[in-house]
C-alpha positions, -999 to +999 in steps of 0.1 A: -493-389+841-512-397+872-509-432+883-549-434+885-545-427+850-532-457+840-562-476+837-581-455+816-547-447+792-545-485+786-583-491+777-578-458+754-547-473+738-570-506+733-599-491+718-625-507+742-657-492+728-644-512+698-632-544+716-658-554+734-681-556+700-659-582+688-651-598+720-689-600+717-691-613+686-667-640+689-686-647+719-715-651+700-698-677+677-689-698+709-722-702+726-740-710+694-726-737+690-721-750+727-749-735+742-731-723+773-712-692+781-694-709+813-655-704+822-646-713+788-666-685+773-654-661+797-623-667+790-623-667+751-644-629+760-617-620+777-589-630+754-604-619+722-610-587+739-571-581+750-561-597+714-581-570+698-573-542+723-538-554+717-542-546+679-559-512+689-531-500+705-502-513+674-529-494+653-522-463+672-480-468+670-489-471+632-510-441+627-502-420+653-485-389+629-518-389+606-537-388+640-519-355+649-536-340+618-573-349+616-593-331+649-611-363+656-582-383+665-556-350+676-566-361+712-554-397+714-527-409+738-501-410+712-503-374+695-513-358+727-482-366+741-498-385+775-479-415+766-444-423+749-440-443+717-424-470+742-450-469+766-472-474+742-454-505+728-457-516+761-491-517+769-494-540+727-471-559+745-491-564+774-525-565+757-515-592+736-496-616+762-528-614+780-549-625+750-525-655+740-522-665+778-561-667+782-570-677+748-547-707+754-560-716+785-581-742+776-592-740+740-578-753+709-547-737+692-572-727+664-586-705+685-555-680+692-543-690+652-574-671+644-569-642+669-538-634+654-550-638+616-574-616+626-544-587+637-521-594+607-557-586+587-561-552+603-529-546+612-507-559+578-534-554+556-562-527+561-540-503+580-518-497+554-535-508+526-559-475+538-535-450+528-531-462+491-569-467+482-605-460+495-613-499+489-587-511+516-624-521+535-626-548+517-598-570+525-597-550+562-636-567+562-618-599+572-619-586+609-652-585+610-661-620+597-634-641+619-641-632+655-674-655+655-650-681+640-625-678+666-652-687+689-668-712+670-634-729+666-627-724+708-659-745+710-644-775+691-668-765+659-656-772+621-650-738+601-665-752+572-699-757+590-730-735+571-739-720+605-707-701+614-701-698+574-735-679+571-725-657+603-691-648+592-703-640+563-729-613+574-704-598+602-676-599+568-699-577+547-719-557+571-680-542+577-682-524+543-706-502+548-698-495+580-663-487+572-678-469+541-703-446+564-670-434+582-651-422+549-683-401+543-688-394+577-647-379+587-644-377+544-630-340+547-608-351+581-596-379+561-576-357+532-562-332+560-544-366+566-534-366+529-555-407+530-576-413+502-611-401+499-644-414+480-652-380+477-621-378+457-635-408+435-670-406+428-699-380+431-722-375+463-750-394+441-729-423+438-714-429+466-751-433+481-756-456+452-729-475+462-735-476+504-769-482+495-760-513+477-742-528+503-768-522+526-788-541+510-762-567+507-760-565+547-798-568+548-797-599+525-771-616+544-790-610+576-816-627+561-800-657+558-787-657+590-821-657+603-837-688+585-807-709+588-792-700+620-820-688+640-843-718+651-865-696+680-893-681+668-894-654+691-859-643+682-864-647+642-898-624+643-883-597+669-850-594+649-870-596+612-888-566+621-860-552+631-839-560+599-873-550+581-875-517+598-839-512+584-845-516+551-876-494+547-858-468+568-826-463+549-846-471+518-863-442+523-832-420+533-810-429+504-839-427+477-862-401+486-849-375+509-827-350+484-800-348+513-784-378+527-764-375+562-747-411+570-749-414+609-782-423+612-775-447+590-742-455+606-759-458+640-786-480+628-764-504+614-739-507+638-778-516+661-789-543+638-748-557+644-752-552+680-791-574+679-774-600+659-746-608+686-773-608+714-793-629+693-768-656+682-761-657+719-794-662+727-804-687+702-772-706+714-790-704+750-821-715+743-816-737+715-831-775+727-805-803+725-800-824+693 
């Protein structure tokens, strides 16, 4: 391997297309509720993203022999054989030193406590939880609700507040169809693999029952993120119509089209995720002093 390599290897290893969504996210959580980004978010990006990346790349040591038998993944560092299994422990190693180190900087313990709840989650519980049963999303939905609580909790806030309660919430169900939308998406990749399969469990006509309803659960959640966490008008009308736009879209793909194919639906969701960081952000920007 190539020394100029390196850089890209690592960032492969930790998953970045991934990790910066929920460096994002937790982000988000941070500057709603103290209405800066400054040095203190930067660093809490920064060390949720290399906390995460760091989980990325533990994920890969765990799943690395299933990888070699699904095309998708075939070409990862790990089953390609452009890095050893103790390289590869390495760079974890690495990733998540980094993360503590910055995460500890100057925020609360609570902060990193959260960071690595949120790896025991994927890493202890979803990871292998996903080669027994189909349903492992739900638990593994946890990593999805506590990265705006890590940030919340960096800016001093109390978890039990509505706000971040009502946030964590959406980002905690909006995982399950997301992580649903893949199974049907890589279904067939996933049995090569010998993991379990909803195809294996219910028919084509009810699995889209099924996604559909937690759509709609995602869309409802949204919703309340919207009247009790969004205060600007501007935001709350351009991301309704948005969330609006959702609903009539996939309604319309699930109920009436005779075929359904999941990644414009995947891709749609994962948008409405992506508007809902930007917009916390924003809102914690722009949001006038109590």
């Amino acid at each position: 391997m190539k020394g100029s390599d390196l850089p890209k290897l690592v960032l492969e290893l930790g998953k970045a297309r991934i990790s910066l969504p929920v460096a994002l996210s937790a982000l988000a959580g941070y500057v709603l509720l103290e209405g800066t980004v400054g040095l203190g978010g930067w660093l809490l990006a920064a060390g949720v993203f290399s906390m995460s990346a760091g989980s990325a790349t533990l994920n890969h040591l765990q799943e690395y022999r299933l990888d070699a038998l699904m095309p998708r993944t075939q070409n990862r560092p790990l089953p390609s054989g452009r890095i050893s299994v103790k390289g590869a422990w390495l760079v974890a190693l690495g990733w998540l030193v980094a993360g503590s180190l910055l995460l500890l900087a100057v925020h609360p313990p609570l902060a990193l406590l959260l960071s690595w709840m949120t790896l025991l989650c994927y890493n202890a519980i979803y990871t292998p939880l996903k080669k027994v049963t189909a349903f492992a999303v739900i638990p593994g939905s946890m990593v999805g609700a506590l990265p705006p609580m890590i940030g919340w909790a960096a800016a001093g806030g109390n978890l039990l507040d509505n706000q971040i309660l009502l946030v964590a919430t959406f980002f905690f169900i909006g995982q399950i169809p997301h992580f649903w939308l893949l199974l049907l998406i890589f279904g067939d990749q996933y049995q090569l693999a010998g993991l379990p399969s909803l195809n294996r469990i219910f028919s084509p006509a009810q699995i889209k029952r099924i996604t559909f309803t937690w759509i709609l659960t995602t869309v409802a959640s949204a919703l309340l993120v919207l009247f009790y966490v969004i205060s600007n008008s501007i935001l709350f009308f351009v991301l309704l119509i948005y969330v609006f736009y959702l609903l009539f879209s996939l309604t319309f793909r699930f109920l009436l089209q005779p075929e359904f194919y999941p990644r414009p639906a995947f891709f749609r969701l994962n948008l409405l995720y992506l508007f809902m960081m930007f917009f916390i952000i924003a809102e914690g920007l722009l949001r006038s002093p109590a």
